[in-house]
N, C-alpha and C positions, 0 to 999 in steps of 0.2 A: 448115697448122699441125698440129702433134700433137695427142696426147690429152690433154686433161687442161683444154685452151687453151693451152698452150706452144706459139708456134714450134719448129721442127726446129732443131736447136741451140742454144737458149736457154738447157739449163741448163749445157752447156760454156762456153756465152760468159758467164754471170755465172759460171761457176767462176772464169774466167780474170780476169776484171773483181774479183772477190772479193780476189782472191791481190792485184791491183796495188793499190789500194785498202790491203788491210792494209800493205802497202812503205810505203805514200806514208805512210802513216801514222806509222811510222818516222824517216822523213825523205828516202826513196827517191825525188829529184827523177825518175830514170827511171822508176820506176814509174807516181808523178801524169801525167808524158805519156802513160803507157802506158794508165791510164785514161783520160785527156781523148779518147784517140784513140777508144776503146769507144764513151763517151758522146755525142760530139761531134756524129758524124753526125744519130744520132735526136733529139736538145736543141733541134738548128738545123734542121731539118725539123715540129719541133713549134711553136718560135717563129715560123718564116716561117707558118702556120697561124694562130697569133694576132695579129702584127704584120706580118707582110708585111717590106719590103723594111729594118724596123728590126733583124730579126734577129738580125743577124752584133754588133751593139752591144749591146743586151738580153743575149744568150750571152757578149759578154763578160767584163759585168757581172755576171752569174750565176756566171760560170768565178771573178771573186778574189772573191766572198762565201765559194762554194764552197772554195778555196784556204786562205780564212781561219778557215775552222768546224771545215777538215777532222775535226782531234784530237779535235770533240767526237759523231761519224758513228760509232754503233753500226749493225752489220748486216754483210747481207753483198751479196751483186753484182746483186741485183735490188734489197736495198732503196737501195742507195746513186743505182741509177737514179731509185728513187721520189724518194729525199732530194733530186737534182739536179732534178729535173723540177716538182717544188716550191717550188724557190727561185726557178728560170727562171719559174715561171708568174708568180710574186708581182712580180717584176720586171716581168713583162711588162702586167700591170694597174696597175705602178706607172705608167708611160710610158704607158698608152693614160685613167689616170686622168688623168695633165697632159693630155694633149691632148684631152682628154675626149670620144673616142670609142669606141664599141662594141669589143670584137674581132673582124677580119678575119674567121678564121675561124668564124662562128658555132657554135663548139664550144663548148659547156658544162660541160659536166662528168659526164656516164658514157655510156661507150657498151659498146663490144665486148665486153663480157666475160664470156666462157664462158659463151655462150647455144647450148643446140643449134642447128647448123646454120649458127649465124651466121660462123663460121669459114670454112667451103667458099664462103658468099658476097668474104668478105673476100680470100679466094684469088686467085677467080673477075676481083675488080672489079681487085685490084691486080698483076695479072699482066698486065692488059692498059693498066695507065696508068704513063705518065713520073712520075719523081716532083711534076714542074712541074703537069702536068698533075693530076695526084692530089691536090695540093695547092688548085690554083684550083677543080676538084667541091668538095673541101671543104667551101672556105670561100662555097661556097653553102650549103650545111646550115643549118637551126635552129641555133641557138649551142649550146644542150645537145648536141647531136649531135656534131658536128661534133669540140669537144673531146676527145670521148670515144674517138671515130674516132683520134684524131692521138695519144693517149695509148698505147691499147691495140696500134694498126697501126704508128704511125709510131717512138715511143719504144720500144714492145714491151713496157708492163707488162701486168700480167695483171688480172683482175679486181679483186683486194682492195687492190690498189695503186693499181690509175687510183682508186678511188671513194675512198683516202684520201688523195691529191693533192690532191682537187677538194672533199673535206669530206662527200660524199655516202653513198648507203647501194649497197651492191655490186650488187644489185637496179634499184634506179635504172640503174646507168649499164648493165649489161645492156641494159636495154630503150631508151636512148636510141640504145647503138652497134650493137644490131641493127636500129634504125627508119635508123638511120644509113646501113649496108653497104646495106641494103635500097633506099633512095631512092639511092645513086651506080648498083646494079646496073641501076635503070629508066633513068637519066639516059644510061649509057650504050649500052642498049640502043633507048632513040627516039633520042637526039643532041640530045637536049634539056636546058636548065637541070632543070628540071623535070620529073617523071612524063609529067604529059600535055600539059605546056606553057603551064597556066593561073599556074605559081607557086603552086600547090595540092598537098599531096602529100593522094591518098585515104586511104592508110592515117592519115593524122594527122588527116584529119577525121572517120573512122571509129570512132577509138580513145583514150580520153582518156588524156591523161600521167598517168604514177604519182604520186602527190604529193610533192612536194619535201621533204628533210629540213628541221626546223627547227630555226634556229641554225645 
């Protein structure tokens, strides 16, 4: 990642995301593809995160909310990621509220973002995992975590975006998506679910969480 927290390329690809975005807005059915294409990958890589194998229908259902709102999406090509990535979440808590279970991914809601150091870890871990693969570490994570991880890594928002996704304070999700990159780096470096293989991580019993925002 660059400086700043920016992936290499990020701000050209929301340039590019920006321009199709205002088309579609217009009426530019090319262009809406042109965005879904942007979007698409990282939305469906975040939902298999929270929902697992429900994904690909959760994204769909998020894609005509999305389709239908478009006209009223002020911003521009990073925040329209946050825009989509927020309707998908909502969705995807909708469908895990019917079924009334947990999410998969035990991601919460902040991690990664623009923590010194924590960058080079995020590198490190995902350079060396499938996306499949990257996904199933995941959703071992704390559920705070986890999210965080999927928002910042996999979507590619930046700090102040994952933590107004998720309702949190930017702070917060820092320190969950650094506790985050941290515990996948140990996991893959013994081979284990866990640090040290108790389903313990030491840094989290070390260290108390931030406290949650209220409301």
């Amino acid at each position: 990642m660059g400086q700043g927290g920016e992936p290499r390329g990020t701000r050209e690809y929301d340039e590019e995301l920006g321009a199709a975005v205002a088309r579609a807005q217009e009426g530019d059915e090319s262009a809406f593809a042109a965005a879904y294409r942007l979007v698409q990958p990282g939305l469906l890589g975040y939902l298999r995160g929270l929902v697992g194998d429900e994904a690909e229908d959760v994204a769909a259902d998020a894609w005509l909310e999305i389709a239908r709102d478009l006209g009223r999406f002020r911003g521009d090509g990073a925040g329209f990621r946050g825009w989509t990535a927020t309707i998908a979440r909502y969705r995807a808590l909708d469908l895990l509220r019917r079924q009334k279970v947990r999410p998969r991914a035990s991601g919460t809601e902040q991690d990664v973002l623009d923590l010194p150091g924590a960058h080079n870890t995020a590198d490190q871990v995902f350079e060396l995992l499938s996306t499949e693969r990257a996904l199933a570490l995941i959703a071992q994570l704390p559920r705070d975590q986890a999210e965080a991880v999927l928002l910042r890594v996999v979507v590619g928002l930046d700090g102040p975006a994952a933590a107004r996704v998720l309702g949190k304070r930017p702070g917060a999700v820092r320190t969950a998506a650094y506790r985050g990159l941290k515990r996948l780096a140990r996991q893959l470096a013994t081979g284990n679910g866990t640090p040290d293989g108790t389903g313990e991580d030491p840094d989290e019993l070390a260290e108390p969480d931030e406290p949650r925002d209220k409301g």
